[in-house]
C-alpha positions as CSV (number, residue, x, y, z in Angstrom):
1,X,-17.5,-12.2,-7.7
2,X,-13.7,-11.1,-7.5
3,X,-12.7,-9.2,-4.3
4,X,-11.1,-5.7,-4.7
5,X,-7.0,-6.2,-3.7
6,X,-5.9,-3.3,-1.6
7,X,-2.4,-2.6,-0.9
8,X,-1.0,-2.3,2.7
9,X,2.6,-0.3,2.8
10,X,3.9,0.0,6.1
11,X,7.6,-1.2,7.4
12,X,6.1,-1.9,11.1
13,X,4.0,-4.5,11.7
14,X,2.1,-3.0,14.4
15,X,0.7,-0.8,11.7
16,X,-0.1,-3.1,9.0
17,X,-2.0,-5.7,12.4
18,X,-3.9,-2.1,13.2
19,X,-5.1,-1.5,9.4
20,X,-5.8,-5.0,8.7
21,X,-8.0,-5.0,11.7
22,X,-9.9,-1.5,10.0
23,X,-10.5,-2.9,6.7
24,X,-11.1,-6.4,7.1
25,X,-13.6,-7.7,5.2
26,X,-14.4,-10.7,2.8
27,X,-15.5,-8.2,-0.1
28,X,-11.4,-7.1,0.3
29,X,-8.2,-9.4,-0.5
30,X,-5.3,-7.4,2.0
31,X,-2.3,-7.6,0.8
32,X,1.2,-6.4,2.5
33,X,3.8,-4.9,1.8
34,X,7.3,-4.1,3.8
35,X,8.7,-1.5,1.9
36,X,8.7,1.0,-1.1
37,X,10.5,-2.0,-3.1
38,X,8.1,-4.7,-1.9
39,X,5.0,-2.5,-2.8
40,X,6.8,-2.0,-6.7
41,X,7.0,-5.8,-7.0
42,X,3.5,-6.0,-6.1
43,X,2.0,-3.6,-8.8
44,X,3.5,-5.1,-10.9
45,X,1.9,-8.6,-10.5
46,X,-1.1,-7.6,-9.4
47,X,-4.4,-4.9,-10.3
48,X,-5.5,-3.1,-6.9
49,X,-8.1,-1.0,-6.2
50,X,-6.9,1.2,-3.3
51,X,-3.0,1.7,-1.9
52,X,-2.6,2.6,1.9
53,X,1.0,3.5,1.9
54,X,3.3,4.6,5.0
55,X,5.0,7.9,4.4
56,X,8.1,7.6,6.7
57,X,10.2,3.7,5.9
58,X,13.8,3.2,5.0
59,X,15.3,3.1,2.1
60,X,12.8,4.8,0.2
61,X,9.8,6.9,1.6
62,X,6.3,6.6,0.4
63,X,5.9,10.0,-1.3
64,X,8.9,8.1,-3.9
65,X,7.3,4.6,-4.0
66,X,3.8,6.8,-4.8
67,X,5.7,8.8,-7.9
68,X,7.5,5.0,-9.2
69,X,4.2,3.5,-8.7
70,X,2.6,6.1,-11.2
71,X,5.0,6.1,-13.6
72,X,3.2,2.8,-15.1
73,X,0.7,4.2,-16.7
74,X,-1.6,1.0,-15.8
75,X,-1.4,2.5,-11.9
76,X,-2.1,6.1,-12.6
77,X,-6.0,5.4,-11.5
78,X,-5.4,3.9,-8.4
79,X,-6.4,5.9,-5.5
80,X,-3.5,6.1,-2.7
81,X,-4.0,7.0,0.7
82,X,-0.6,8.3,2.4
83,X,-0.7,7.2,6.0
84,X,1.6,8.4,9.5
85,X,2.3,6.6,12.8
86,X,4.1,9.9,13.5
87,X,3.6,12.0,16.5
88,X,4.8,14.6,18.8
């Protein structure tokens, strides 16, 4: 049976080692991205089932690399979860 690909978008490592460590599991194939461009690349080589995507990285933030990523209409299903390391 083919594992479900879920994208991991976060620029520090920290984060992407804290959600790897969440979700995995062998049904799953993680795969990571850097940034907003990196993430872009990746859809379009690859199907996934689920984004987790950073909101805060440089160059550009993941509320943009969410509205690019929709503008394929092959992406427009995928479910995307925005995540924060921000606090106060």
């Amino acid at each position: 049976k083919k594992k479900a690909s879920i994208l991991l978008v976060d620029d520090t490592p920290a984060n992407i080692l804290a959600l790897r460590a969440v979700l995995d599991c062998p049904h799953y194939d993680l795969v990571e991205a850097k940034t907003g461009f990196e993430a872009l690349r990746w859809c379009e080589e690859r199907e996934f089932a689920l984004i987790v995507l950073d909101v805060k990285m440089p160059g550009m933030d993941g509320f943009e690399t969410a509205r690019r990523i929709k503008e394929n209409t092959k992406n427009t299903d995928i479910p995307i979860i925005f995540v924060t390391a921000t606090y106060r």
